[in-house]
Phi, psi and omega in degrees: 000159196270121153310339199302153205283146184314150167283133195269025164269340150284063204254002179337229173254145191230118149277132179288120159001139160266031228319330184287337191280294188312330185274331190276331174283320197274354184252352170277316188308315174261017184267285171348280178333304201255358159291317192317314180255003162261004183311334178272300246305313210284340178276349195299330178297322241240346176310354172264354185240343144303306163332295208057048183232140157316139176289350169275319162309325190269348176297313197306337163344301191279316183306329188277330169294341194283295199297326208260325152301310195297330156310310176299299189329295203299309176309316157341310210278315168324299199278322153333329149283338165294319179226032168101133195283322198285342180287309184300326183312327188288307217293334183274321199286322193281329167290343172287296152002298207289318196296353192272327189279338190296287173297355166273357191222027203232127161234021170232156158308290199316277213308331186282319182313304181290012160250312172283008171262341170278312139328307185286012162264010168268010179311318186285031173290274237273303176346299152339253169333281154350295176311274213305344172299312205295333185279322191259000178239169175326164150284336183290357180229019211267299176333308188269353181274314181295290185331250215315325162301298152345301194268013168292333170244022148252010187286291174338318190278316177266005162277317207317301173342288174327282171002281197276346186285299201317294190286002169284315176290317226252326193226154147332133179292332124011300200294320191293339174267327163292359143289305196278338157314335182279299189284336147308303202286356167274336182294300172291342175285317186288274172354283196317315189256332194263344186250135192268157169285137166280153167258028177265105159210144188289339192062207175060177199270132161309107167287081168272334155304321154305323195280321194287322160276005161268322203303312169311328185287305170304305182305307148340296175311286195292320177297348176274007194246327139330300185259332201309329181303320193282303200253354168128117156272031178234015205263180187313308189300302213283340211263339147311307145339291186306284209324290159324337175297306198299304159323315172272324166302317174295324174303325164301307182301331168326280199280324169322323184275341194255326186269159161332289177257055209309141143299348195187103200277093157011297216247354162278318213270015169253011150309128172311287194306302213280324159318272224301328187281296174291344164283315205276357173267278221306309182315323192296311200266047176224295167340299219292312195316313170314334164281335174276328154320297233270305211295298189313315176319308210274344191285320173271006172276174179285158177280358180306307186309349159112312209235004178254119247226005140084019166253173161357127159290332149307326187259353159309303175289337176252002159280346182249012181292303214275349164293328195288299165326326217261309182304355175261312150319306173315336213294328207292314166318292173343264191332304177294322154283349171264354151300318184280292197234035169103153187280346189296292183322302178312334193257320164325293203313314178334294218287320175316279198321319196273312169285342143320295198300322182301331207271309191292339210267344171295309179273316190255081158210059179227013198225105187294345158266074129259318195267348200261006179278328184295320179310307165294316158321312208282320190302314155333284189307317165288354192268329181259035163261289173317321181295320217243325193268001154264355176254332173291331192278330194279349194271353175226354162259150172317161176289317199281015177228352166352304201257316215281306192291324187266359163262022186260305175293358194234318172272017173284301180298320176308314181302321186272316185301322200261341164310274175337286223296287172316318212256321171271004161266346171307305200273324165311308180330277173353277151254131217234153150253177207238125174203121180053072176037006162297150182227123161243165159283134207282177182283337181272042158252304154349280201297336188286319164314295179322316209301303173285322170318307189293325192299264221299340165281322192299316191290350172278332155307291209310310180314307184317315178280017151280345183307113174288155209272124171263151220281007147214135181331306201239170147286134193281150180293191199277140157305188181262178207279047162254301207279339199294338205266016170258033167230129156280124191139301206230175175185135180311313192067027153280000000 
């Protein structure tokens, strides 16, 4: 990484922070963000006859959004430790705007895709948002601000269902992308007056030969991990996809080692707490995904099948609202066991609560409250998961590396959701009943999902516990800007 000294163009009159004003805007910023992505889910059926497109086309709505995040979040984060976190933070609110107008004015494919691939570059906001906590608020408020910046995106994911059901039903579809084009454009008016720029930056030359092969390298991975169900996983493509993923991620990692001025520095991220922290996201975000496959399905399949409760996707949206709320309740606990005995204790205990919630959601799924208890279980256990892994990345990487390491932990989790997605779209296919010639998924194709969603929290304990206990609870904030601007290199922006 580049030593080079923070840049003095903010180096003006700094107004000190508001922490109550920065934390509640940068956690609204990420509520926007993660409504942003469930937001096609209530339209998705219906995008081939809105369209006037095959329905293997109009998938790409969703596809586009997954790959142009997972390019993004890292690259995001890199140049947020280079020219400043809050520029990049406008710079994501603003692609959310545009790709929400894009879509909003789109009746052909092409134009909708190139509006949700333009959504999927705000993906790096909580990463963001999180980094920018750490240069700018007390250390006494930093825990508890990141837990809640964290749970902003299951909150976003469990309201935006409901949400988007509502006004799907009720309004033009249209309408659901000119809403989130409105609360983005409330989101950058809010940054703009309330989030200060840091003056923790890394400098140096942009590693752009990296970015363009991890992109590939990722784009190659998820598409084969996505599409596979659709073109065969034994087919010509998918099984060219891995191979290449493969070839190309090593090879990246290869120059990654070598340049100076790495997009993504290798040798932090080979760190103990930051590996172990980063294995333990992908299982944690392969668990959470298995509960949004799974609920909804069983709420809305028909009751002829014995085990399906025959409702709404609206009323689908509002068993799974109240998880979201319960992970927003939570942050200050989250926060409070990662004080007391560390984020390493927190995010185990999480992984427990989630493989709790699965093991119950196994006996109690014959009740729309069986499901809506399951939900808040699992959402408890993702809200001190979520709460605990930015304070383990921050507790071991430099401040000046900040945005680059948690947006790397956030496309760690996105890599376990599109895992989840493929891998429980495998086992439904499978196993199916037959009802009025239709083939649904049967109830043990369900309970086999759970079954593995709890494997996959456990095994995110087990990962946890190699994590080493760091020697404070928490990451300490930035000196203060007298003692920061005699260290070269860095300035609080207090």
């Amino acid at each position: 990484m580049s030593d080079t000294p923070a840049s003095s163009a903010d180096a003006g009159a700094v107004v000190p922070p508001r922490p109550n004003a920065v934390v509640a805007v940068l956690a609204f910023a990420g509520i926007v963000v993660s409504l942003m992505q469930t937001l096609v889910i209530p339209i998705v059926p219906e995008l081939p006859k809105l369209l006037d497109a095959p329905a293997s086309d109009t998938a790409w709505a969703v596809t586009a959004t997954l790959l142009a995040a997972a390019v993004a979040t890292p690259v995001v984060g890199r140049l947020g430790d280079m020219f400043g976190k809050r520029r990049m933070l406008l710079v994501s609110v603003v692609m959310l705007v545009v790709g929400s107008v894009v879509c909003g004015l789109s009746d052909a494919l092409v134009p909708m895709i190139v509006g949700r691939a333009l959504q999927g570059l705000s993906s790096g906001v909580i990463p963001l948002g999180i980094s920018i906590m750490r240069d700018e608020l007390p250390a006494e408020r930093l825990a508890g601000a990141t837990a809640l910046m964290s749970a902003s995106l299951g909150v976003g994911g469990a309201l935006g269902l409901p949400t988007a059901a509502l006004i799907a039903d009720n309004f033009d579809w249209h309408v659901l992308f000119w809403a989130s084009a409105a609360m983005g454009a409330i989101a950058l008016l809010l940054v703009l007056a309330f989030v200060p720029e840091s003056r923790v930056r890394t400098g140096g030359r942009f590693d752009a030969v990296g970015a363009v092969g991890m992109a590939a390298g990722l784009v190659c991975l998820l598409l084969a991990v996505s599409k596979g169900a659709d073109w065969g996983w034994g087919s010509g493509t998918t099984l060219g996809l891995f191979a290449a993923a493969v070839i190309i991620l090593l090879a990246w990692g290869s120059f990654e080692l070598r340049t100076a001025q790495p997009l993504v520095d290798l040798r932090t991220t080979a760190r103990r707490q930051v590996l172990f922290t980063n294995l333990a996201s992908i299982a944690i975000g392969f668990s959470m995904f298995a509960m949004s496959l799974v609920l909804p399905q069983l709420l809305q399949l028909p009751t002829q099948t014995g085990y399906g409760l025959g409702r709404s996707l609206l009323t689908a949206g509002l068993v799974m609202a109240p998880s979201g709320l319960v992970m927003m309740a939570l942050a200050p606990v989250s926060a409070a066991v990662s004080k007391a005995k560390g984020p390493k204790v927190t995010l185990m205990i999480g992984a427990l609560i989630v493989a709790a919630g699965y093991g119950l959601n196994i006996l109690l799924m014959s009740e729309v409250w069986h499901l809506v208890l399951i939900s808040c279980v699992i959402g408890a256990g993702i809200g001190f998961t979520y709460g605990s892994m930015p304070a383990l990345i921050m507790g071991a990487v430099p401040a000046s590396e900040t945005a680059a390491a948690n947006s790397l932990n956030t496309l760690m989790r996105s890599i376990g959701t599109s895992t989840a997605s493929a891998i429980a779209g495998v086992v439904l296919a499978q196993m199916t009943i037959d009802l009025g010639g239709y083939a649904l998924p049967s109830e043990n194709g369900f309970k086999t999902v759970m079954a593995i969603g709890a494997g996959a929290a456990l095994l995110a304990f087990a990962i946890a516990s190699f994590i080493p206990r760091p020697r404070a609870a928490v990451p300490t904030a930035l000196p203060a800007p007298d003692a920061a601007e005699t260290s070269a290199g860095t300035a609080s922006g207090h």
